[in-house]
C-alpha positions in Angstrom: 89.4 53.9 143.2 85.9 53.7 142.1 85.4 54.6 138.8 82.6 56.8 137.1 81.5 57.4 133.8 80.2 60.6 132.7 77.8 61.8 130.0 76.6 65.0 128.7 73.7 64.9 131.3 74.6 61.5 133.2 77.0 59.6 134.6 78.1 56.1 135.9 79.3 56.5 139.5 79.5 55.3 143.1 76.4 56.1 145.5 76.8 59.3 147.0 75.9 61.1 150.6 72.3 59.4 151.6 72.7 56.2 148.6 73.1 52.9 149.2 77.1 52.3 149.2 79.0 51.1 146.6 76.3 51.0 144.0 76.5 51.6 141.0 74.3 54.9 139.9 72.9 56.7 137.0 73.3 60.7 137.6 71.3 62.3 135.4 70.8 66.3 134.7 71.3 66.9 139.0 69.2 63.7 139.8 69.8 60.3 140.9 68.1 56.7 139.5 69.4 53.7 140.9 67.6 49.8 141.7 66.9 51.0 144.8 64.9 54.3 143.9 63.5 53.4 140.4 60.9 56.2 140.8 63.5 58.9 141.4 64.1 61.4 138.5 63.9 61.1 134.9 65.7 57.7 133.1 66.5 59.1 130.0 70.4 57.8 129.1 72.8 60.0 126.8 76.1 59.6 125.7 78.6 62.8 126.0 79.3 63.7 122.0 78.0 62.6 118.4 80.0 59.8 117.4 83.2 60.4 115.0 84.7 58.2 112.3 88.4 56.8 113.1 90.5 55.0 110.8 90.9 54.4 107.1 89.1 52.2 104.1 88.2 48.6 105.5 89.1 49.8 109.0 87.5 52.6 109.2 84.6 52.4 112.4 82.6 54.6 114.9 84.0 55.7 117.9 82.2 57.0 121.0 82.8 59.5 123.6 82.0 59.8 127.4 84.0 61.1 130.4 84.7 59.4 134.2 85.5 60.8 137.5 86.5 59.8 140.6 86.1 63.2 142.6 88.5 64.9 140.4 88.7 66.0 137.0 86.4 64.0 134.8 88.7 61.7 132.0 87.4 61.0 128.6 86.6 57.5 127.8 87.1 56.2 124.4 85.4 52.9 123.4 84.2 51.2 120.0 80.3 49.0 119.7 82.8 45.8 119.6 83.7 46.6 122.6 80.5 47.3 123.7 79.7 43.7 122.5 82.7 42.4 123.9 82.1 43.5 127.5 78.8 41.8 127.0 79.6 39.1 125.8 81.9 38.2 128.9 79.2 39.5 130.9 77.0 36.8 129.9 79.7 34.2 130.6 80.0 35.2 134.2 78.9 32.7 136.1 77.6 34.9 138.8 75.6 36.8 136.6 73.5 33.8 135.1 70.5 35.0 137.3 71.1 38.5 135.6 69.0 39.8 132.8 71.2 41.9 130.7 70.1 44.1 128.4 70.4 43.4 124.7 72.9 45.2 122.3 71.7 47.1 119.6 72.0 45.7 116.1 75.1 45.5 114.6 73.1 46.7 111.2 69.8 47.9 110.0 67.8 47.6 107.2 68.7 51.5 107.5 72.2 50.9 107.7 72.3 48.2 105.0 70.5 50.8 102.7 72.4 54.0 103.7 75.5 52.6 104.9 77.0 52.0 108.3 78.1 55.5 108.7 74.8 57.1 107.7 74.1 60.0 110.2 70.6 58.6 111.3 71.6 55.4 112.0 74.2 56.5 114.0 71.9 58.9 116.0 69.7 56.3 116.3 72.8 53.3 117.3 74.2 56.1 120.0 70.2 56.2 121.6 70.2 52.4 121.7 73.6 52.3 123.2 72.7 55.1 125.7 69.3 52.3 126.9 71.6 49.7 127.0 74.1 51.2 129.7 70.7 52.4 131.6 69.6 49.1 131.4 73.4 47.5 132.4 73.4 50.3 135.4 70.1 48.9 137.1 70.9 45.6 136.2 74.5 45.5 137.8 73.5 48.0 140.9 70.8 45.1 141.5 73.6 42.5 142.0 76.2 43.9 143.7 74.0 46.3 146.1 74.9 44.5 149.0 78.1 42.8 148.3 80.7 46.1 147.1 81.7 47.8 144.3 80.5 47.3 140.9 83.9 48.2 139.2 85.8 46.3 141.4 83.9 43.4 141.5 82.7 42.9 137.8 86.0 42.5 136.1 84.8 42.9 132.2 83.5 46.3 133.5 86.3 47.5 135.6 88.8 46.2 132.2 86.2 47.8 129.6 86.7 50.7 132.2 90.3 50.8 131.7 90.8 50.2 128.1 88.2 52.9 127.5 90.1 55.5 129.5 93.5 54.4 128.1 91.7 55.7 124.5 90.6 58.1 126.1 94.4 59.2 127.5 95.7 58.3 124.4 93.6 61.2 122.5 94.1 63.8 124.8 97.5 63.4 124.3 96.9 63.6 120.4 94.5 66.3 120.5 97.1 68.0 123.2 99.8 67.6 120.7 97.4 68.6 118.1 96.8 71.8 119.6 100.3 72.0 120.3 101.3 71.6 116.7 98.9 74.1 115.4 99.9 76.6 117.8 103.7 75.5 116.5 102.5 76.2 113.0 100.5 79.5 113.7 103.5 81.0 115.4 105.7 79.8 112.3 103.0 81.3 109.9 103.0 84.2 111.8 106.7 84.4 112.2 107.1 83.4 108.4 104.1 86.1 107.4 106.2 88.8 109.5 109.5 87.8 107.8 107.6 88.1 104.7 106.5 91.5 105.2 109.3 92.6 106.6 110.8 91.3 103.4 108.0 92.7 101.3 108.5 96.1 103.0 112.5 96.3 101.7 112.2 95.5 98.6 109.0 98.6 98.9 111.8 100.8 100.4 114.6 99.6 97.7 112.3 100.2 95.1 111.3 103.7 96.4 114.6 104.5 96.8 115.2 103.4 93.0 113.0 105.3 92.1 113.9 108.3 94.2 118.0 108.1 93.0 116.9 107.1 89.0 114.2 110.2 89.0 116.9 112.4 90.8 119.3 111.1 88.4 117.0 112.0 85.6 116.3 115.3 87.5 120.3 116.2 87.2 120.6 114.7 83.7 117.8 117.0 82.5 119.7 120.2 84.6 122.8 119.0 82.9 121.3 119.2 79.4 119.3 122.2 79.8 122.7 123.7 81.0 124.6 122.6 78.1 121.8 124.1 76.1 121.9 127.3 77.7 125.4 127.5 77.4 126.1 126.6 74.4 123.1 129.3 73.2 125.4 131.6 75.2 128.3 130.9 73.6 126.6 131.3 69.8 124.7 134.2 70.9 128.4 135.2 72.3 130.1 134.5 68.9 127.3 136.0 66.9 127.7 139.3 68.9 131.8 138.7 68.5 131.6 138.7 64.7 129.0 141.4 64.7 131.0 143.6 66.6 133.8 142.6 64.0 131.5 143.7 61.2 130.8 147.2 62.8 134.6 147.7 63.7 135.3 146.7 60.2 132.4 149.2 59.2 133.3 151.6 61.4 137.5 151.9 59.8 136.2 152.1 56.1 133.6 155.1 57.3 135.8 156.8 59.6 139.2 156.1 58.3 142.4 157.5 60.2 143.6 160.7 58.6 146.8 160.9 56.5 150.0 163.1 58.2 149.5 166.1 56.7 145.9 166.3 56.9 143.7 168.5 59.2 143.2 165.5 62.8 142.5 165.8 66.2 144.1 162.8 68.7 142.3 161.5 70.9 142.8 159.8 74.1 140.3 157.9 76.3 140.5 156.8 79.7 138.3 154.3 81.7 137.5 154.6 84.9 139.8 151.2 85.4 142.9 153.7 84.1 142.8 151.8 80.7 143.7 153.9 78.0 143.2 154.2 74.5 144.6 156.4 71.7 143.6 157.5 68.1 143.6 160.3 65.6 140.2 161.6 64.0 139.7 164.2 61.1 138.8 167.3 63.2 135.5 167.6 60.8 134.2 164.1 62.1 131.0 164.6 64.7 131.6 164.2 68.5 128.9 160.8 67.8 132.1 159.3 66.2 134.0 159.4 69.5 131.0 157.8 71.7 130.8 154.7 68.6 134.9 154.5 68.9 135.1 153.8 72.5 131.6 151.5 72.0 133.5 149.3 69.7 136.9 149.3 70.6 138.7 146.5 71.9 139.8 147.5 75.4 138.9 147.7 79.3 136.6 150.4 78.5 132.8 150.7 79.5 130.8 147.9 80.3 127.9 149.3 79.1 126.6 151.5 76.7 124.9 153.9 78.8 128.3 156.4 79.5 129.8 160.0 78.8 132.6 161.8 77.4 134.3 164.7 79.2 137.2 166.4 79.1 139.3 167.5 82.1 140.1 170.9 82.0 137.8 172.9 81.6 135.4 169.9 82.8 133.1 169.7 79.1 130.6 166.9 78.8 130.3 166.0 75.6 126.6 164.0 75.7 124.5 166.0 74.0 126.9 167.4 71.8 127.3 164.4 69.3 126.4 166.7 66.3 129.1 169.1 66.8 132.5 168.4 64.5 135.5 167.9 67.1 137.2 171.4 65.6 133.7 173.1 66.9 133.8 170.9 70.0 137.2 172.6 70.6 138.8 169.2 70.8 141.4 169.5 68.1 144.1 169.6 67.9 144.2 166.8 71.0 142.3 166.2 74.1 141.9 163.8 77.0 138.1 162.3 77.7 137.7 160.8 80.5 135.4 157.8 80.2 132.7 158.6 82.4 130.1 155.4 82.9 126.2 156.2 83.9 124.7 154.5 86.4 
């Protein structure tokens, strides 16, 4: 397989269709630079991404980013600058390559570097342009050697090895960023499962509290029914025993001012009947008023009229006696007895 290393505008590859076989090229934005067509396209080098920090305190270093193909997907490469240095380094110790003039590295530090810091933005921006010259230069050098004898990654053995180890990284991470992904997608569906729990949860205790609410205002509702009902009642039952004694006041009234007559003097007895065939009996001095007789059956304590809208008549001849109430009972011709009939008014 014969490797190819991809930037964000250019990549390392095999010749293609109408190139010189085997040798190693420079693709960059859609054109193609190579030893054997120097003049072809633009030779501007880039690597695919900024470069990131790995690593923690004293090991903490730069890492940098391109991609390879081999007519299928392109595979990310992941390589460090001692690497870099490394694969030169052999490079210059080939013995076949003594005739070669390889590019130089960049600086392992700068007076910028030494002032800012190694991880200073600029001097990485201006490291990853360096490094981007020095594969350019390592492209053209290399597709110069090998041009006629095969291919570059199979013949150079640092490269094809840097080659390998930078797409291992480069495995490596996708898997980590893979299982990164994965993880946060295992913790947004457990926040979201956890968040829906939650409101679910939220949205009981919401109901249970209505409901609380609801059952202690209804309670309240039924407490304050309750105790405007005792209230009533019990104003119905004073204004009940306040009309009871009362009534026992006029009754008692009514005996010492109209007094049954002794036997012997002049009385007319009376008896009352209700419409429910109650009855009720008593003598009456024949000179007491008719009134007297409507005030008896007001006040006495039987089944008589509900109300005190009613009329006394007698039943043969039929008399009504409303309207009447100033006559004595002797004038009424009620003495020296008589039936009334209790007759209510609607």
């Amino acid at each position: 397989m014969r490797p190819m290393i991809s930037t964000r505008s250019c990549f390392f590859s095999p010749a293609s269709d109408g190139e010189a076989a085997d040798m190693l090229v420079i693709r960059i934005g859609g054109c193609t630079w190579s030893a054997s067509n120097p003049t072809r396209g633009p030779r501007s080098f880039s690597l695919s991404r900024w470069p990131s920090k790995a690593g923690q305190g004293p090991r903490q270093h730069t890492k940098y980013r391109a991609q390879s193909s081999c007519g299928g997907p392109p595979q990310g490469l992941i390589f460090r600058f001692s690497q870099v240095d490394q694969l030169r380094t052999r490079l210059v110790q080939m013995p076949e390559l003594q005739d070669v003039a390889l590019p130089r590295l960049p600086p392992k530090a700068t007076f910028r570097s030494l002032v800012s810091g190694r991880f200073d933005d600029n001097f990485l921006q201006e490291r990853q342009g360096l490094l981007t010259k020095f594969f350019e230069d390592l492209a053209s050098a290399l597709n110069t050697k090998y041009a006629e004898v095969g291919n570059v990654a199979e013949l150079c053995e640092p490269l094809a090895e840097f080659l390998a180890a930078a797409s291992r990284a480069g495995d490596a991470a996708e898997l980590e960023a893979v299982a990164a992904v994965e993880a946060a997608m295992r913790r947004e569906e457990d926040r979201q499962i956890i968040a829906t729990q939650n409101a679910e949860y939220e949205e009981s205790l919401r109901q249970d509290e209505l409901r609380r609410i609801e059952e202690a205002e209804k309670a309240e509702r039924e407490q304050q029914a309750a105790m405007e009902q005792a209230k009533r009642q019990e104003e119905e039952a004073a204004q009940a025993r306040e009309q009871e004694e009362a009534l026992k006041l006029r009754r008692e009234a009514f005996e010492l001012a109209h007094p049954e007559p002794q036997a012997g003097e002049p009385q007319a007895m009376m008896r009352f009947r209700a419409p429910s065939g109650a009855t009720l009996q008593r003598c009456f001095g024949e000179l007491e008023r008719v009134a007297v007789l409507f005030e008896f059956v007001a006040l006495a304590e039987w089944d008589g009229p509900k109300t005190r809208h009613f009329d006394l008549r007698t039943s043969f001849p039929v008399t009504n006696l409303k309207g009447l109430e100033s006559q004595s009972l002797r004038d009424a011709g009620l003495c020296p007895s008589a039936t009334l009939l209790v007759a209510e008014e609607t």
